[in-house]
C-alpha positions in Angstrom: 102.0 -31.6 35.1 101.8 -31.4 31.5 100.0 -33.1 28.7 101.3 -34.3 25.5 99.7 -33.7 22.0 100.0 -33.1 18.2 98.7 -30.6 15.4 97.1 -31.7 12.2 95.7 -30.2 9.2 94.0 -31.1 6.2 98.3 -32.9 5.4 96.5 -35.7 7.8 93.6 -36.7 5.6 92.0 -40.0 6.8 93.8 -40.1 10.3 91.6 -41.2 13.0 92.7 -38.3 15.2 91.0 -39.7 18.0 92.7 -43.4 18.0 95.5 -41.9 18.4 98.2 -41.9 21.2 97.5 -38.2 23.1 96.1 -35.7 25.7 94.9 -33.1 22.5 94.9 -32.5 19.1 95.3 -29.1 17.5 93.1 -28.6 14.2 93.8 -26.0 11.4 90.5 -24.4 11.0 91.2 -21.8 8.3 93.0 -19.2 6.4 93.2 -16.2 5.1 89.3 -15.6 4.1 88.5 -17.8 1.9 90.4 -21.3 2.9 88.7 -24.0 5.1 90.3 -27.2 6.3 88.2 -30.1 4.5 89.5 -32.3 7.5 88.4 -29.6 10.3 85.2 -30.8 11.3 86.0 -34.1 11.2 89.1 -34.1 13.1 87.4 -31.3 16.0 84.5 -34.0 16.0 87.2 -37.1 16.4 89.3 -35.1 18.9 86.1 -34.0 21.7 84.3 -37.8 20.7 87.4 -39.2 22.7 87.3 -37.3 25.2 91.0 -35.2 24.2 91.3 -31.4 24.3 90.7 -29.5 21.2 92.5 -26.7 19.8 91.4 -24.6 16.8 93.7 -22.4 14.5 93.4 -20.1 11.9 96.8 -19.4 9.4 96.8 -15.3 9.1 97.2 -13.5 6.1 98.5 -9.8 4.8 96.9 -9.9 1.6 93.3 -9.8 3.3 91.4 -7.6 5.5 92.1 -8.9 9.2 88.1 -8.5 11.0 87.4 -10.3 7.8 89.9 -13.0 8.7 88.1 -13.4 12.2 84.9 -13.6 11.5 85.7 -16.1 8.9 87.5 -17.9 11.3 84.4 -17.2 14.0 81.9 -18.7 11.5 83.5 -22.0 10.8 84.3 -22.8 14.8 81.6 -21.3 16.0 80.6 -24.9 17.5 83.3 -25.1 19.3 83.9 -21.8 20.9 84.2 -22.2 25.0 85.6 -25.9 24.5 88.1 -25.4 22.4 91.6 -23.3 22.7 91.8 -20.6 19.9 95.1 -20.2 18.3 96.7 -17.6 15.6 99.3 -19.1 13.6 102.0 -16.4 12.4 104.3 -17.7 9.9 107.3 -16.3 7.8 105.9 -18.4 4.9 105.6 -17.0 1.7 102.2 -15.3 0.6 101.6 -15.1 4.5 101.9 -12.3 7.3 105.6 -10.8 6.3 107.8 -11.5 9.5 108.2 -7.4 10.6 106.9 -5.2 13.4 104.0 -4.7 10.9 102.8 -7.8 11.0 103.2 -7.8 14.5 100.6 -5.4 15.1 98.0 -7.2 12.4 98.5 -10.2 14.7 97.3 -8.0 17.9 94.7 -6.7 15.7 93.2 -10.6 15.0 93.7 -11.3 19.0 92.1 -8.5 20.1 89.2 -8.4 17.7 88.4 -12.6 18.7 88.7 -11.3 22.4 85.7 -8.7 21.4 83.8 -11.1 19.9 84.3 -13.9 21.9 85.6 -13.0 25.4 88.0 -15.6 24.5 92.4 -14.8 25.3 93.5 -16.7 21.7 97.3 -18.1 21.8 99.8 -17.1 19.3 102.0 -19.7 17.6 105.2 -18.7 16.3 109.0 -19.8 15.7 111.7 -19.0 18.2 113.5 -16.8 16.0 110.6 -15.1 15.3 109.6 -14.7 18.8 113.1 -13.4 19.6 113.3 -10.8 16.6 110.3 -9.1 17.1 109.0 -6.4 19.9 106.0 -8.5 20.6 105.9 -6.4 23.6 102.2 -5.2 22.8 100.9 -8.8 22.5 102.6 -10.0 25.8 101.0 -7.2 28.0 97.6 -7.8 26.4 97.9 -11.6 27.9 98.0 -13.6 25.5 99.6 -16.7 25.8 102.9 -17.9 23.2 102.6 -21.5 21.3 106.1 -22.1 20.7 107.9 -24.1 17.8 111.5 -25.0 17.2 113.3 -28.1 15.8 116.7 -28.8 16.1 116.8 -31.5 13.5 114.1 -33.2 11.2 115.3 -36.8 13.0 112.2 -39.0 13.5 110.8 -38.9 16.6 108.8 -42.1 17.7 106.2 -41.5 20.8 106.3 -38.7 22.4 109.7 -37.2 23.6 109.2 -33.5 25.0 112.8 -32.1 25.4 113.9 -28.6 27.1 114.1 -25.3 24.0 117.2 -24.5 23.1 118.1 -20.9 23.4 115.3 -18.7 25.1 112.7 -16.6 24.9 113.1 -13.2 24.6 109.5 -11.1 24.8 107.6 -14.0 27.2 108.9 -15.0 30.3 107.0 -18.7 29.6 105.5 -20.7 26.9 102.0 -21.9 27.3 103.0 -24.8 24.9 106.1 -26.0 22.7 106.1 -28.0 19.4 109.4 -29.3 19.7 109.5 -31.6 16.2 107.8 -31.8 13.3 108.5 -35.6 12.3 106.8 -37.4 14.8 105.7 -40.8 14.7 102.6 -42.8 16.3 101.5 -46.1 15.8 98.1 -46.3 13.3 100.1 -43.3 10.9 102.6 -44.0 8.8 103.1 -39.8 8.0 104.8 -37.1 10.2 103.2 -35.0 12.6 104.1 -32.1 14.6 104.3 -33.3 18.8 103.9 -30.7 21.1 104.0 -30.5 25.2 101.0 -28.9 26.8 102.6 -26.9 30.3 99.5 -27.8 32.4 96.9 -30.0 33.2 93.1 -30.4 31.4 91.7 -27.8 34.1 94.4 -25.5 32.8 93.7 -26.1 29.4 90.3 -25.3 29.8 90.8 -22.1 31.4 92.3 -21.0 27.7 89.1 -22.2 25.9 86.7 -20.6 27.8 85.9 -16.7 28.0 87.4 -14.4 30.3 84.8 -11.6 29.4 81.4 -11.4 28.6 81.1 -10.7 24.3 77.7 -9.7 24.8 76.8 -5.8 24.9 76.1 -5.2 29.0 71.8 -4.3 28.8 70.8 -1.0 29.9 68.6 -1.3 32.9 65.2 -0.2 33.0 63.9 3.6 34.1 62.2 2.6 36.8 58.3 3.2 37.4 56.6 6.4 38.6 56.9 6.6 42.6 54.4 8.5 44.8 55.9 11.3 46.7 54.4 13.4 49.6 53.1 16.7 48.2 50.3 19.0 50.3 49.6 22.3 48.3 47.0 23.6 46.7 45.9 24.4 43.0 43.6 26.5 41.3 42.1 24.7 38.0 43.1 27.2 35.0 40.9 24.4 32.8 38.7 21.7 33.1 40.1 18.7 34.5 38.9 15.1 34.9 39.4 13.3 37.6 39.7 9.6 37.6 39.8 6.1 39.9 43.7 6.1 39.6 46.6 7.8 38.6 46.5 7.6 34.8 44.5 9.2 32.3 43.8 5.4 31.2 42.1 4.8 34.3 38.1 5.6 34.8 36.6 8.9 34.9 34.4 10.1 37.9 33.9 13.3 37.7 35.1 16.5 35.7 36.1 19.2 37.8 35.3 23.1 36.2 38.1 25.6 35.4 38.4 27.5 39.0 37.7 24.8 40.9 40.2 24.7 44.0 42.0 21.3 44.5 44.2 20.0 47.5 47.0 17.4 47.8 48.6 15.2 50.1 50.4 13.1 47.2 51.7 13.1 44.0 53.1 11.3 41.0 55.4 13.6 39.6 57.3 12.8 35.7 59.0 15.0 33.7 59.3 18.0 36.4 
């Protein structure tokens, strides 16, 4: 089973995402810190009105701090978090994350940080030769999941025509998904867009979108109350004492028993010692 889809961004201005031909659209959310699709909301709002499965990315940058990247990122899909795949797009693009075993690890450092806030496993999108030149080893055994994208030609591709990757994969034994061309055609839009196999059905989908963990801090529980215990001794007042209708110097006073007085017990409440 698999479901078939394409990515957009703000190159797809005035597209009726969700009158299109497709089981899900992909929406660029944001970059760096301070860049924010102008066609996000509407596209995310196109994509779940038609009942397609969302996915939400954010283009990582080196040139800015990376917790500030996520909750940049957090802040403007915040709506959608829990119905909508998350997904960190790592490029060798210039002014973006430098392709190196550096930028590797500022990638795990995004995932990770969305999983603390969020709960939610993030995907990573990337190029094969990417993939295969990098020890992406961390990022595998921390279970996250690999978008990935290669194109033999720039031929245009009308309707959707998932094909097998050429070459393989060298840190992941499987892709979650594969954007196999980025010249696609469907009828309503005249421009190219990137078509991409899903490997899995909507229930699987889903299980990417929602949390795995709680994001919330676990609450401490609560001391419990004051407990009566069995106790039979005997005590010689030193002071004055009052003695009252219950077990709490809040409660009424009936009598005040003199220093020297001689008191018995058969139970106690006993806090602090």
């Amino acid at each position: 089973m698999s479901l078939k889809g394409f990515d957009v961004a703000s190159y797809q201005a005035g597209m009726n995402v969700g009158e299109a031909a497709g089981d899900f659209v992909l929406v660029k959310a944001t970059e760096g810190i301070d860049y924010t699709n102008p066609e996000f909301n509407g596209h995310a709002k196109q994509t779940l009105s038609a009942g397609k499965k969302l996915g939400v990315y954010h283009f990582i940058r080196n040139d800015s701090d990376i917790k500030k990247q996520v909750n940049y990122f957090l802040t403007v899909v915040k709506p959608y978090i829990g119905k909508a795949m998350l997904v960190l797009d790592f490029e060798n693009t210039t002014g973006s994350t430098i392709q190196n075993q550096t930028g590797v690890g500022l990638a795990k450092q995004w995932l990770d940080y969305v999983y603390q806030q969020t709960g939610v496993r993030s995907v990573l999108y990337t190029g094969v030769s990417c993939e295969n030149s990098l020890d992406w080893s961390s990022v595998v055994k921390a279970n996250y999941g690999l978008w990935i994208a290669q194109y033999n030609n720039y031929n245009v591709v009308n309707v959707y025509q998932p094909r097998d990757l050429y070459g393989s994969l060298k840190n992941w034994k499987t892709a979650v998904m594969f954007q196999y061309t980025s010249t696609g055609r469907l009828p309503g839009w005249s421009g190219d867009l990137d078509f991409d196999v899903f490997y899995g059905d909507k229930s699987a989908w889903d299980k990417y979108a929602k949390a795995t963990k709680s994001s919330k801090p676990v609450s401490k529980s609560k001391p419990a109350g004051p407990k009566w215990v069995k106790e039979t001794k005997t005590y010689t007042l030193k002071t004055a004492v009052k003695l009252h209708t219950g077990a709490s110097t809040g409660a009424s006073v009936i009598a005040v028993l003199p220093a020297g007085s001689t008191i018995k017990t058969d139970q106690a409440i006993i806090q602090g010692g």
